[in-house]
Chimera marker file (.cmm) of the C-alpha trace (Angstrom):
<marker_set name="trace">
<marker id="1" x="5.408" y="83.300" z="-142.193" r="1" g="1" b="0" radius="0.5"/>
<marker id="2" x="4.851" y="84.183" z="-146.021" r="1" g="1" b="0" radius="0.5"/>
<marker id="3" x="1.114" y="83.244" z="-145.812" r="1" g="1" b="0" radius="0.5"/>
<marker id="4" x="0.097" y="84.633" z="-142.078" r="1" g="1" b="0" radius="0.5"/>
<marker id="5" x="2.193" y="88.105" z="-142.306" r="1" g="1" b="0" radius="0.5"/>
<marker id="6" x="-0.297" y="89.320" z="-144.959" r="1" g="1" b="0" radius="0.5"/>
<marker id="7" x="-3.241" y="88.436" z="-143.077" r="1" g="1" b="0" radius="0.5"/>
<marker id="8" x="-2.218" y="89.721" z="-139.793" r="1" g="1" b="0" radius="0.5"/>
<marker id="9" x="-1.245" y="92.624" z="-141.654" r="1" g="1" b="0" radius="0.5"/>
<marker id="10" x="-4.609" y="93.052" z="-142.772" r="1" g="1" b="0" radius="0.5"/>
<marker id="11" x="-6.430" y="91.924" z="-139.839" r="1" g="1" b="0" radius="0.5"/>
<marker id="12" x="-4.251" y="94.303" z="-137.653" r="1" g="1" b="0" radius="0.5"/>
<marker id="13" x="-2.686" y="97.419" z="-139.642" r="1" g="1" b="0" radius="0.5"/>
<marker id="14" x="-2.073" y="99.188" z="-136.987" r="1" g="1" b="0" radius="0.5"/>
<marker id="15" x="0.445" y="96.646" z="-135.985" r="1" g="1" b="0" radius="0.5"/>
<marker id="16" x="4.018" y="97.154" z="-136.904" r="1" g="1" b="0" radius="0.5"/>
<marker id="17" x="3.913" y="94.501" z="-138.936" r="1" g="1" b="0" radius="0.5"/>
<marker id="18" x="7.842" y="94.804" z="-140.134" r="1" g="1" b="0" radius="0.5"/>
<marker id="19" x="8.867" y="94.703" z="-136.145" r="1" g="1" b="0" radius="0.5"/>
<marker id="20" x="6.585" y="92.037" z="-135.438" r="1" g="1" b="0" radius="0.5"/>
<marker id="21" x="7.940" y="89.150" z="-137.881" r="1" g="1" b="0" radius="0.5"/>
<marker id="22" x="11.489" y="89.825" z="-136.685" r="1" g="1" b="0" radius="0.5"/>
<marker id="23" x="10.180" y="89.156" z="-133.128" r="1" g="1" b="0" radius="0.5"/>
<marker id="24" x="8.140" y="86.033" z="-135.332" r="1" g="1" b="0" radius="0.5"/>
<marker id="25" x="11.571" y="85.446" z="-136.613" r="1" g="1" b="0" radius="0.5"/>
<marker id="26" x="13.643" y="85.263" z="-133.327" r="1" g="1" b="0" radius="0.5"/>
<marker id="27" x="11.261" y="83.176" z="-131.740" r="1" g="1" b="0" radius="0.5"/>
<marker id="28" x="11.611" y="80.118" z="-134.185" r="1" g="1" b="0" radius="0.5"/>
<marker id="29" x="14.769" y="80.519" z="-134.511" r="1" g="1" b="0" radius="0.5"/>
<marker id="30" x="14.916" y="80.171" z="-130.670" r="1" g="1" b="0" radius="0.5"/>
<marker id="31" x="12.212" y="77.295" z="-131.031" r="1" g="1" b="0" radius="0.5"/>
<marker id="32" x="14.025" y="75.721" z="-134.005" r="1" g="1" b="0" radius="0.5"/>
<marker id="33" x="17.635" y="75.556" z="-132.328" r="1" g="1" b="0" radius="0.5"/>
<marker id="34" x="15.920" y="74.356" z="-129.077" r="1" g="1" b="0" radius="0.5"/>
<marker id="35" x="14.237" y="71.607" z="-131.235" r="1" g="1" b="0" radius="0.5"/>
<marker id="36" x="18.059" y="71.043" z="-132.793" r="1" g="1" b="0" radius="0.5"/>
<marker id="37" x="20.018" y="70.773" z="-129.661" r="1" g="1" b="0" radius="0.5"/>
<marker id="38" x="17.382" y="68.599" z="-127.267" r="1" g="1" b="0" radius="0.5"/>
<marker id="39" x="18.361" y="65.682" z="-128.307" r="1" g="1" b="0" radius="0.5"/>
<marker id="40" x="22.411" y="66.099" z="-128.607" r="1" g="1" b="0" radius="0.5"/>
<marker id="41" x="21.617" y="67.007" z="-125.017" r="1" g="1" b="0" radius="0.5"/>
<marker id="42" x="19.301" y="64.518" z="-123.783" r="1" g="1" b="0" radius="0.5"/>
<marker id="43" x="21.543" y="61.918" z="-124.884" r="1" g="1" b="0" radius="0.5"/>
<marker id="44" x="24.276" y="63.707" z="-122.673" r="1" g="1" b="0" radius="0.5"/>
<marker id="45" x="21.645" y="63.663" z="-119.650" r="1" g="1" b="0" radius="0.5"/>
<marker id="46" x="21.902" y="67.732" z="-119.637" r="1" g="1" b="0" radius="0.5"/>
<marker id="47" x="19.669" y="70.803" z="-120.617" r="1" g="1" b="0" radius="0.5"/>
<marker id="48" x="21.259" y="73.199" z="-122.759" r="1" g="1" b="0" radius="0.5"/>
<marker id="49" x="20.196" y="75.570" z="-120.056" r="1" g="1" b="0" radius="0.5"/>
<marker id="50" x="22.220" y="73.693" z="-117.515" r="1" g="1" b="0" radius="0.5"/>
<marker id="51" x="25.528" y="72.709" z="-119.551" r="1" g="1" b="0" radius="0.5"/>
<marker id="52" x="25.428" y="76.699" z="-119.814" r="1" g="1" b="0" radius="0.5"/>
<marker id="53" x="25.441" y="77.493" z="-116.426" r="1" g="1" b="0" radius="0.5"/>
<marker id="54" x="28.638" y="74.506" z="-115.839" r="1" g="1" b="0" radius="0.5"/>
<marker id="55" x="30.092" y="76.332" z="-118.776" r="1" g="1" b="0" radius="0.5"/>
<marker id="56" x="29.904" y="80.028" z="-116.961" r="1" g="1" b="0" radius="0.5"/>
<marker id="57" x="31.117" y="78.339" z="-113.387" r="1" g="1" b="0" radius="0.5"/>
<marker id="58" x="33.804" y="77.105" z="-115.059" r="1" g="1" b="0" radius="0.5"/>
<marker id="59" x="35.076" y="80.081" z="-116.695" r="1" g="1" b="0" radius="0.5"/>
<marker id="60" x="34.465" y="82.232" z="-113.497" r="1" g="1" b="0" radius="0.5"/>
<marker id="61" x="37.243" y="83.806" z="-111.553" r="1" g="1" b="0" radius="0.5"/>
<marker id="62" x="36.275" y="81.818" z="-108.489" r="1" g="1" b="0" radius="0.5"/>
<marker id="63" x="34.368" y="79.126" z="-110.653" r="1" g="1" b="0" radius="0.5"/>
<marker id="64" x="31.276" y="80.364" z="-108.365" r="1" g="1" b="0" radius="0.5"/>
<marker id="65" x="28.236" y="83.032" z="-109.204" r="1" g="1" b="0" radius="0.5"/>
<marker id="66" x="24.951" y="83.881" z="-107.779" r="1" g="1" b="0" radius="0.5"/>
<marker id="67" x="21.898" y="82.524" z="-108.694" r="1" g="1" b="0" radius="0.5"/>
<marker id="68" x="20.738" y="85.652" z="-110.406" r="1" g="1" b="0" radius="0.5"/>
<marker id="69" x="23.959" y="86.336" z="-112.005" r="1" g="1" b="0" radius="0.5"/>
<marker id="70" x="23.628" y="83.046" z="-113.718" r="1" g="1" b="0" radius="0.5"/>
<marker id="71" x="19.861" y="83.688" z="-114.413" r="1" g="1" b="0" radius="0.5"/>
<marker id="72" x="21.290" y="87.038" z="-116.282" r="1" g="1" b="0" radius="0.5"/>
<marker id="73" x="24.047" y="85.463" z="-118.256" r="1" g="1" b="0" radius="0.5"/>
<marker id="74" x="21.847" y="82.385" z="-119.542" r="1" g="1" b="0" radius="0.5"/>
<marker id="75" x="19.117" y="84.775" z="-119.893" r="1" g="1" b="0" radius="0.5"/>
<marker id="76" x="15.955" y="82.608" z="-118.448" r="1" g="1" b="0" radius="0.5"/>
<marker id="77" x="13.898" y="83.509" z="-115.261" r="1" g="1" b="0" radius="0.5"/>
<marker id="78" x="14.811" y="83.181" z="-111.821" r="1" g="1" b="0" radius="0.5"/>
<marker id="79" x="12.288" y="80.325" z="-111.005" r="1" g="1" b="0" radius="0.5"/>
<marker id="80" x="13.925" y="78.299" z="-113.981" r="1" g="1" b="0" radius="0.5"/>
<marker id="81" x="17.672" y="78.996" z="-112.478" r="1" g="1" b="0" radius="0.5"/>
<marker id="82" x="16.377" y="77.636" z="-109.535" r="1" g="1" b="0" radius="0.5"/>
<marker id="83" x="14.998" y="74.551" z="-111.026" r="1" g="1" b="0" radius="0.5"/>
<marker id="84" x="18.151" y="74.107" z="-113.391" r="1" g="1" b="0" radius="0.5"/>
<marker id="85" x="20.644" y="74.647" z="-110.281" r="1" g="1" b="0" radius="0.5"/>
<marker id="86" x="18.396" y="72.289" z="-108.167" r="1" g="1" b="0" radius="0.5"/>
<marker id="87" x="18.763" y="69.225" z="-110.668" r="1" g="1" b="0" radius="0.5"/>
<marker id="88" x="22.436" y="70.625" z="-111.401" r="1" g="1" b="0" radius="0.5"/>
<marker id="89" x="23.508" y="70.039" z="-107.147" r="1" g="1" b="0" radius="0.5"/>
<marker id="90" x="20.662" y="66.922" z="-107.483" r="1" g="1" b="0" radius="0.5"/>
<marker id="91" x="23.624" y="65.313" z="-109.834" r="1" g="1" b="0" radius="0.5"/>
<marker id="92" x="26.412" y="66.886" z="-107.823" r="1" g="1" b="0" radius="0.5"/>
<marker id="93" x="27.401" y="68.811" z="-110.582" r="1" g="1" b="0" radius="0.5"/>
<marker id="94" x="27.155" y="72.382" z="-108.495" r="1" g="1" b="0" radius="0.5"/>
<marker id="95" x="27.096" y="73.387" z="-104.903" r="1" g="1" b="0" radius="0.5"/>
<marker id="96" x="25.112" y="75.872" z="-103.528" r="1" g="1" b="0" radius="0.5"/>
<marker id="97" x="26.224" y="77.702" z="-100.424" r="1" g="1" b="0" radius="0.5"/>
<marker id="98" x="25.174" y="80.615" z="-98.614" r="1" g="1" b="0" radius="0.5"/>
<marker id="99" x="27.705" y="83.650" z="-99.227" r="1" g="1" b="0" radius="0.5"/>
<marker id="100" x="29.421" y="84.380" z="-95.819" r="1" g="1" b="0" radius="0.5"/>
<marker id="101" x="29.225" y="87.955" z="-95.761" r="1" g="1" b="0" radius="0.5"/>
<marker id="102" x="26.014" y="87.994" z="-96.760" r="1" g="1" b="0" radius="0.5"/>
<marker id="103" x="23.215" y="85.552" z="-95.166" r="1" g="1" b="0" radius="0.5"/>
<marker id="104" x="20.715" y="86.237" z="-97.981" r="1" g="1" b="0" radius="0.5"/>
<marker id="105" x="22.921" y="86.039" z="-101.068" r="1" g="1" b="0" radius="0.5"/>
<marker id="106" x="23.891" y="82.501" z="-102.025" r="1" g="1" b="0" radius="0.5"/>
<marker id="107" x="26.720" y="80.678" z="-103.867" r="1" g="1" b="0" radius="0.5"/>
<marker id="108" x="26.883" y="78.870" z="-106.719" r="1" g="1" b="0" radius="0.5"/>
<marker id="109" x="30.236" y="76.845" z="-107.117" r="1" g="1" b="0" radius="0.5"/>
<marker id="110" x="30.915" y="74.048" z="-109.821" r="1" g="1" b="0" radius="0.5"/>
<marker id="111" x="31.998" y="70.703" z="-108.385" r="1" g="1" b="0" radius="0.5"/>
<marker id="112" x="35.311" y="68.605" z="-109.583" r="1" g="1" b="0" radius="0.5"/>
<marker id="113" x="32.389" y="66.538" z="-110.958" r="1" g="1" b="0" radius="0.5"/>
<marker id="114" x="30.960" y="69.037" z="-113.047" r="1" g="1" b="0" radius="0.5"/>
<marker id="115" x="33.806" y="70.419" z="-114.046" r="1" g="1" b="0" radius="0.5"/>
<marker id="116" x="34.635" y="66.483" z="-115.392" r="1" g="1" b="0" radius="0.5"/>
<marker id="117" x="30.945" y="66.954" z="-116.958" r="1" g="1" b="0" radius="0.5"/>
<marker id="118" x="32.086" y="69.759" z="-119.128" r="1" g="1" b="0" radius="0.5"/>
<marker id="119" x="35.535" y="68.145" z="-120.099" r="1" g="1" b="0" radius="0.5"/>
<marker id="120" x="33.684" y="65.294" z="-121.481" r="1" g="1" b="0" radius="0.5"/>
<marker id="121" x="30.174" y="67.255" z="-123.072" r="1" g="1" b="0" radius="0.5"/>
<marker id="122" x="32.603" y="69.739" z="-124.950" r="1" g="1" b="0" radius="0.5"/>
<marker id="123" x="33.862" y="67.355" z="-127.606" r="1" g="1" b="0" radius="0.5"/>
<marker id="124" x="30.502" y="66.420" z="-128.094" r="1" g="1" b="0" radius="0.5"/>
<marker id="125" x="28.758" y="69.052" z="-128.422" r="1" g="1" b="0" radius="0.5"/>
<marker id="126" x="31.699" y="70.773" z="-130.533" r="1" g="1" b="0" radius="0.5"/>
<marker id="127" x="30.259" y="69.290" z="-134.222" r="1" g="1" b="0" radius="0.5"/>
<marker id="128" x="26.320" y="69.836" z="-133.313" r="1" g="1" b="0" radius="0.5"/>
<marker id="129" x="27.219" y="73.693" z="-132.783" r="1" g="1" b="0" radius="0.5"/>
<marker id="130" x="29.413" y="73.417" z="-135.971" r="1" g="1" b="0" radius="0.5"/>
<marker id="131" x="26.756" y="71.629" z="-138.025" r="1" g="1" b="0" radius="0.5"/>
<marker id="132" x="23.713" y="73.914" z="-136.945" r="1" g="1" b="0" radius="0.5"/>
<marker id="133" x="25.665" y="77.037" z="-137.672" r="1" g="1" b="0" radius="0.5"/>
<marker id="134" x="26.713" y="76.371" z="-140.825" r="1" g="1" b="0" radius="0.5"/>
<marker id="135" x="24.505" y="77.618" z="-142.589" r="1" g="1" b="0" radius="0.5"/>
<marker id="136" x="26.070" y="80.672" z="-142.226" r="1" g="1" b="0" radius="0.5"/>
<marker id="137" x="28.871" y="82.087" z="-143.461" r="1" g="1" b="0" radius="0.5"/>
<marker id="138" x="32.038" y="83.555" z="-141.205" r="1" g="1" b="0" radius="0.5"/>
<marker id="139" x="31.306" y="86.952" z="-142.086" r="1" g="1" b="0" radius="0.5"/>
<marker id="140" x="27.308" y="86.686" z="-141.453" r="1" g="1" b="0" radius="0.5"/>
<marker id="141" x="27.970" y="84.756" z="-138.111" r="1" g="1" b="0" radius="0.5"/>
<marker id="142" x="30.226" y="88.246" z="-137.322" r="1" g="1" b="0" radius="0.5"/>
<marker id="143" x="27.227" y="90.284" z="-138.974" r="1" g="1" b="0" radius="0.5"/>
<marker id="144" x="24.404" y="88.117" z="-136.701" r="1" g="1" b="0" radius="0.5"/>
<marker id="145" x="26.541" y="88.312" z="-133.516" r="1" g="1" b="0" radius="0.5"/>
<marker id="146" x="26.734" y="91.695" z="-133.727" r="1" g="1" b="0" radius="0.5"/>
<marker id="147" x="23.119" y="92.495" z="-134.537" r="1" g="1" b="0" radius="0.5"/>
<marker id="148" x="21.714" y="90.412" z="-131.925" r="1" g="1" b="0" radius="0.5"/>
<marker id="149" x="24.315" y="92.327" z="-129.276" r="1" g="1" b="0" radius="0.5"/>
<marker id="150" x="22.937" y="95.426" z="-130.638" r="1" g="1" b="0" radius="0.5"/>
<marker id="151" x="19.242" y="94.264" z="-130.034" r="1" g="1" b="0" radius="0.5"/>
<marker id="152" x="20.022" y="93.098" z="-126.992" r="1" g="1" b="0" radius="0.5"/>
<marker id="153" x="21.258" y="96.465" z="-125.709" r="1" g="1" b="0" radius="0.5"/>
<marker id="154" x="18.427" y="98.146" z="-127.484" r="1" g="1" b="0" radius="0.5"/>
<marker id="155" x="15.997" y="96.006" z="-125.393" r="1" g="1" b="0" radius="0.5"/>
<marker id="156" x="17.432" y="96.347" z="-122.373" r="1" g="1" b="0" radius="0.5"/>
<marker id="157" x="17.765" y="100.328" z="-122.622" r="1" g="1" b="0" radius="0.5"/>
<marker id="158" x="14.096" y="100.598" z="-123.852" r="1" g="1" b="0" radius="0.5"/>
<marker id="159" x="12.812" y="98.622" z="-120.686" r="1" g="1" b="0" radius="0.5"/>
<marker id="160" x="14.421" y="100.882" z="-118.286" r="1" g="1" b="0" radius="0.5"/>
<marker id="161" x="12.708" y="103.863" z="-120.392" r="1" g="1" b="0" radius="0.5"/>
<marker id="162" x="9.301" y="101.826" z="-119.908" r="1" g="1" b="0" radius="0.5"/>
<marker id="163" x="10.254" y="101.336" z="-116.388" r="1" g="1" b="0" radius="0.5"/>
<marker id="164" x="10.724" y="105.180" z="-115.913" r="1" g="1" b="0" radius="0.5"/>
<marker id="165" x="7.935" y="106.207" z="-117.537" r="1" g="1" b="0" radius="0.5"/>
<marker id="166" x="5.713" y="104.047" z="-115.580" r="1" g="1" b="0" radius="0.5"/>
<link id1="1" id2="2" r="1" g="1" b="0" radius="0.2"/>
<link id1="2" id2="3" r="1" g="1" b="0" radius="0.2"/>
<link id1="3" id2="4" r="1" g="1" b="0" radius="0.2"/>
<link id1="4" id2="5" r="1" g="1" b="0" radius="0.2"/>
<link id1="5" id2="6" r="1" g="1" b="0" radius="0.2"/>
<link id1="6" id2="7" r="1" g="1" b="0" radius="0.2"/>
<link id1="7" id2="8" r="1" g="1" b="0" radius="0.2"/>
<link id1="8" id2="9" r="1" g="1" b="0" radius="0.2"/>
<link id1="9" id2="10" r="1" g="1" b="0" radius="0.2"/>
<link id1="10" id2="11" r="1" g="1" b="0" radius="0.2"/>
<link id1="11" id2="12" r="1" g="1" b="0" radius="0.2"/>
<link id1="12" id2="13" r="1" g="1" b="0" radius="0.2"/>
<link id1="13" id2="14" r="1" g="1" b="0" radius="0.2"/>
<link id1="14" id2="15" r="1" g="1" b="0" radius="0.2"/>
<link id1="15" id2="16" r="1" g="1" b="0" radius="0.2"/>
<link id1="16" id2="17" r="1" g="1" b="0" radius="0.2"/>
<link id1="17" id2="18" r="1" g="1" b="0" radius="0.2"/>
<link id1="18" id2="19" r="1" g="1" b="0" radius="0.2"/>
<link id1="19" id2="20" r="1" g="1" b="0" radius="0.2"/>
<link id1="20" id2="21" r="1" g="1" b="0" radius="0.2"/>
<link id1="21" id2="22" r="1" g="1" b="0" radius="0.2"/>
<link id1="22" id2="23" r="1" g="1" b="0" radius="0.2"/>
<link id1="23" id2="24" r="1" g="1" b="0" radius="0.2"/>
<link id1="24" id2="25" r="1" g="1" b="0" radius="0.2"/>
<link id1="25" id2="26" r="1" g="1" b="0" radius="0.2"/>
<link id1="26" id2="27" r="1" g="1" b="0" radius="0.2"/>
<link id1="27" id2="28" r="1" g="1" b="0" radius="0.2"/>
<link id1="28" id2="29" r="1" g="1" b="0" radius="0.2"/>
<link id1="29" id2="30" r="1" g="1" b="0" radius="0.2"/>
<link id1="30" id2="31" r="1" g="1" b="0" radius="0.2"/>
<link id1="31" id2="32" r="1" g="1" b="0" radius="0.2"/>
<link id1="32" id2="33" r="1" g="1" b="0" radius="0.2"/>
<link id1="33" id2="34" r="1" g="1" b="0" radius="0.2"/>
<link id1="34" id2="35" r="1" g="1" b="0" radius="0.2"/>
<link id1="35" id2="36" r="1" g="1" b="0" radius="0.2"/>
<link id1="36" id2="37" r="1" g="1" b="0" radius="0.2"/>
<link id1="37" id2="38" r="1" g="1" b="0" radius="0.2"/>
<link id1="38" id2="39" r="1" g="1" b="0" radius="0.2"/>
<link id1="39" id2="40" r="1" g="1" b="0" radius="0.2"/>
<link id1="40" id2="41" r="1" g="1" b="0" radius="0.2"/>
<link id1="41" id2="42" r="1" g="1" b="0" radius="0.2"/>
<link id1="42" id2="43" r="1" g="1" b="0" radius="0.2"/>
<link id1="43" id2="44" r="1" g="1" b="0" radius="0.2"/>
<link id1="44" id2="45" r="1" g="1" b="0" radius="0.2"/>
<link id1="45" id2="46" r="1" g="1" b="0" radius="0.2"/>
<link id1="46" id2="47" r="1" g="1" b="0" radius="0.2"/>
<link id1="47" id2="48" r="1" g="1" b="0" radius="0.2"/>
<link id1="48" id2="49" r="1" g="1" b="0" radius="0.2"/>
<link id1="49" id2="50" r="1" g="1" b="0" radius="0.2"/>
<link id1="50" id2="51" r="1" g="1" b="0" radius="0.2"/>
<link id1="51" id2="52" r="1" g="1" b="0" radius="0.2"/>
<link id1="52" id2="53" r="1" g="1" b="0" radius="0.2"/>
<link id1="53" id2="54" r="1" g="1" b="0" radius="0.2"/>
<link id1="54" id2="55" r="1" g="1" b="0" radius="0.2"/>
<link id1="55" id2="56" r="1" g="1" b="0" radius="0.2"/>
<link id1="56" id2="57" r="1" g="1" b="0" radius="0.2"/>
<link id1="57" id2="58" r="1" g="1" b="0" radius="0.2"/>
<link id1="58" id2="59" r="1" g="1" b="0" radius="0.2"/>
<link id1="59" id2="60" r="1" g="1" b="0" radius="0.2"/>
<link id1="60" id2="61" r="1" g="1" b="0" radius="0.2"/>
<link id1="61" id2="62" r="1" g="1" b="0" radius="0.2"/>
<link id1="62" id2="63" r="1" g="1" b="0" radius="0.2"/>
<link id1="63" id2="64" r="1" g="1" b="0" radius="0.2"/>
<link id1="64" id2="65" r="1" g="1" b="0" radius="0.2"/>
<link id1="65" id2="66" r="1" g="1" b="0" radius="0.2"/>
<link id1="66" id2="67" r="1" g="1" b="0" radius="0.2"/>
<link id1="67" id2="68" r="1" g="1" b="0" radius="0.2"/>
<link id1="68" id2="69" r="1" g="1" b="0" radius="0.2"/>
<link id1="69" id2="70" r="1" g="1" b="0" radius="0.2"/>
<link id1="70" id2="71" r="1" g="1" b="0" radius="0.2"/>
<link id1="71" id2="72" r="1" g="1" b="0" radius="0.2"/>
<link id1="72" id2="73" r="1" g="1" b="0" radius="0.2"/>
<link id1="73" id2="74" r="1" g="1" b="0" radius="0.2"/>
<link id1="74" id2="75" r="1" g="1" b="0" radius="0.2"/>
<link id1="75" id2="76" r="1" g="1" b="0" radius="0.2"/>
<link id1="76" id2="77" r="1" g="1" b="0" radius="0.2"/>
<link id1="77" id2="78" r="1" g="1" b="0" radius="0.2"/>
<link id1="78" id2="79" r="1" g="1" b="0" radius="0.2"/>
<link id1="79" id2="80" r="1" g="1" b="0" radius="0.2"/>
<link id1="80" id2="81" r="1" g="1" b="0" radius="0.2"/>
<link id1="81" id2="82" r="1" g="1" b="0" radius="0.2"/>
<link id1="82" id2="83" r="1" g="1" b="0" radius="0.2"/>
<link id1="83" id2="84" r="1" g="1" b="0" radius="0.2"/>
<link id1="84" id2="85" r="1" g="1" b="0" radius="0.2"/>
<link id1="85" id2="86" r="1" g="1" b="0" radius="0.2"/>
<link id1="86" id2="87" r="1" g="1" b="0" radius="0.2"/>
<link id1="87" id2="88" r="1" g="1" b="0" radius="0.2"/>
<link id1="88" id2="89" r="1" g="1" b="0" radius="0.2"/>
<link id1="89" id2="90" r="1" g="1" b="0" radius="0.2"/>
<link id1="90" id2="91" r="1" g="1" b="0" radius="0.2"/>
<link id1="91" id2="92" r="1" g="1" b="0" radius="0.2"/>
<link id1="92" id2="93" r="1" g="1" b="0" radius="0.2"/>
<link id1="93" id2="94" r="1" g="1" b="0" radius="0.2"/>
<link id1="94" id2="95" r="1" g="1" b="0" radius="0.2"/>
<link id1="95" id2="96" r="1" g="1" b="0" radius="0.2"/>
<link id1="96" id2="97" r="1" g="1" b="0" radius="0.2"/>
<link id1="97" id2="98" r="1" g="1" b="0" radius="0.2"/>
<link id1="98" id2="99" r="1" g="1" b="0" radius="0.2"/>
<link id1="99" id2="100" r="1" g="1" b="0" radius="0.2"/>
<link id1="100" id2="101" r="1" g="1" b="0" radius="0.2"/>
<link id1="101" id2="102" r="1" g="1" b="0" radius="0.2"/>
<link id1="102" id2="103" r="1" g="1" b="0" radius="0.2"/>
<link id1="103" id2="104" r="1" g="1" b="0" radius="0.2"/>
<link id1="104" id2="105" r="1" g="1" b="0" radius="0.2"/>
<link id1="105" id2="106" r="1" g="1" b="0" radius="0.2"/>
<link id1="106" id2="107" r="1" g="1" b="0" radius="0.2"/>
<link id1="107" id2="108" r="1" g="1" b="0" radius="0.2"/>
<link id1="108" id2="109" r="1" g="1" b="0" radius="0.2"/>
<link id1="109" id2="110" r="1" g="1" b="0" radius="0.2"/>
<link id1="110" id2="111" r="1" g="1" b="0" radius="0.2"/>
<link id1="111" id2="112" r="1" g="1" b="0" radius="0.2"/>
<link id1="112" id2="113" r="1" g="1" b="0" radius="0.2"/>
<link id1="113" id2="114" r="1" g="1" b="0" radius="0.2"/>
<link id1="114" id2="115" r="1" g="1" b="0" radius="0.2"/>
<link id1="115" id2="116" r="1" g="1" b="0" radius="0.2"/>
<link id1="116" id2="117" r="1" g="1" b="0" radius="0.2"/>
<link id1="117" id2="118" r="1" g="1" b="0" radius="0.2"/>
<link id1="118" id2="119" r="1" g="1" b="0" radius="0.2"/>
<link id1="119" id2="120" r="1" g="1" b="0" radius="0.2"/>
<link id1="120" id2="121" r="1" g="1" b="0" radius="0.2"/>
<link id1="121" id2="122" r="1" g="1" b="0" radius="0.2"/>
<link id1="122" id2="123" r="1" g="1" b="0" radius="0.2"/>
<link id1="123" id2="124" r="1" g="1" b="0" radius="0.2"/>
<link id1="124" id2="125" r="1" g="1" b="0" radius="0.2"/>
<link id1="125" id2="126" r="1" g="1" b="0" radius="0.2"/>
<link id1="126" id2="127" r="1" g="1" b="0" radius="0.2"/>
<link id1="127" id2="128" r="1" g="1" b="0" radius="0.2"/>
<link id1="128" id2="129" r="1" g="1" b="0" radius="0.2"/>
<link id1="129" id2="130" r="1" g="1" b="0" radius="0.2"/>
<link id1="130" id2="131" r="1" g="1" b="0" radius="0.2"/>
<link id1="131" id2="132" r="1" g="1" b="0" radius="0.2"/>
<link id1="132" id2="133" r="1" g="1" b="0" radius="0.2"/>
<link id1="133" id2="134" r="1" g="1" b="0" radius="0.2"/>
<link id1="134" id2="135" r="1" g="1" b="0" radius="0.2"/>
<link id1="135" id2="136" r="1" g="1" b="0" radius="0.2"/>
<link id1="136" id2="137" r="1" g="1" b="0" radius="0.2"/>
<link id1="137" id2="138" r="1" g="1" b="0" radius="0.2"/>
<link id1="138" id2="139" r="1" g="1" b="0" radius="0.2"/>
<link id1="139" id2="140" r="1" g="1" b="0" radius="0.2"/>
<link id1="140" id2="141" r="1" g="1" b="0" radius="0.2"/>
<link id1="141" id2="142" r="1" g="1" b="0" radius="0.2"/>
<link id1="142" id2="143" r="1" g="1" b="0" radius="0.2"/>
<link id1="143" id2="144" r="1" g="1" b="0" radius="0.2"/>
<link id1="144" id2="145" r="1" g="1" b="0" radius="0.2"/>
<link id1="145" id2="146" r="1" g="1" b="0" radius="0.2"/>
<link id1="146" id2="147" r="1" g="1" b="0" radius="0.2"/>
<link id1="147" id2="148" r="1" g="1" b="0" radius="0.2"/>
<link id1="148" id2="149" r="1" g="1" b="0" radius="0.2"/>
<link id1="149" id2="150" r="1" g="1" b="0" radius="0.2"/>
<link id1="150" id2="151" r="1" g="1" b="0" radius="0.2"/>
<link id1="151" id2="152" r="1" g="1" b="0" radius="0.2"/>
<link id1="152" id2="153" r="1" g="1" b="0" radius="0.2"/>
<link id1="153" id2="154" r="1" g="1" b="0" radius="0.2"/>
<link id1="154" id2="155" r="1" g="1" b="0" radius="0.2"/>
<link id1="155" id2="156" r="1" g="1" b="0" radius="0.2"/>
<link id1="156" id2="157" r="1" g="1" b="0" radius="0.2"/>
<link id1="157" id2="158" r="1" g="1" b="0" radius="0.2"/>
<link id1="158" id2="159" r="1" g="1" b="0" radius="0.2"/>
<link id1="159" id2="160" r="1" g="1" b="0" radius="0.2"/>
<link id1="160" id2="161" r="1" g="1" b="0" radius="0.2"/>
<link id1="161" id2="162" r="1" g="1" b="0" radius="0.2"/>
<link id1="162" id2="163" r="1" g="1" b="0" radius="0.2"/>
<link id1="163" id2="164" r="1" g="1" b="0" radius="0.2"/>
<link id1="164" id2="165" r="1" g="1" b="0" radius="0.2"/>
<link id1="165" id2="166" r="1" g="1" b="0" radius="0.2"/>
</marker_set>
């Protein structure tokens, strides 16, 4: 970062260069606690991706959600929920119905089996988070969580002004 910023700087100055190394920044932190959390997972036999998803059906009303719902809350496409909730009913983890009112929407609903999944991944998975994140200070975990809401909202309002204007 502290050697390429200058030259992109100078190679592009019309660039917004101070915007562009905090999206530089978010991705490798993305990359980095990807790179972090593979292997805690792979020796689990999940994706991060995919204990999410068991983590949201569990904590749902109904323990069910749609396919784009979940899509939303993990925050990866809709092809890439379908290939997480494929391997996810694959292991019997999930089940995936078609809603009854509704022929086109379908249902995603955790199994006793995945539910017995997340039981046993949460203790493991408990010091990982706690060792990657502690870096960081209680107050500056409060400070990042609510900067990275605020982006988040500031993203999503700014595409649906770049929708409109379209």
């Amino acid at each position: 970062m502290d050697t390429s910023t200058p030259r992109m700087a100078r190679a592009l100055p019309d660039l917004p260069m101070d915007l562009t190394v905090m999206v530089r920044l978010l991705r490798i932190g993305v990359l980095g606690m990807g790179n972090f959390f593979e292997p805690v997972f792979r020796a689990l036999d999940l994706s991060e991706n995919s204990f999410h998803v068991m983590c949201l059906l569990c904590a749902a009303e109904k323990g069910s959600e749609s396919p784009s719902e979940l899509s939303e809350m993990v925050g990866t496409s809709r092809a890439n929920m379908t290939r997480i909730l494929d391997q996810l009913v694959g292991d019997g983890h999930v089940t995936r119905t078609t809603a009854a009112r509704d022929g086109r929407r379908q249902v995603v609903t955790i199994s006793a089996a995945g539910r017995k999944k997340v039981r046993d991944t949460v203790p493991r998975i408990a010091e990982p988070l706690r060792i990657g994140f502690s870096g960081l200070s209680t107050q500056e975990l409060a400070q990042l969580d609510g900067l990275l809401r605020k982006l988040i909202v500031s993203f999503d309002h700014s595409a649906h002004a770049l929708r409109s204007a379209a």
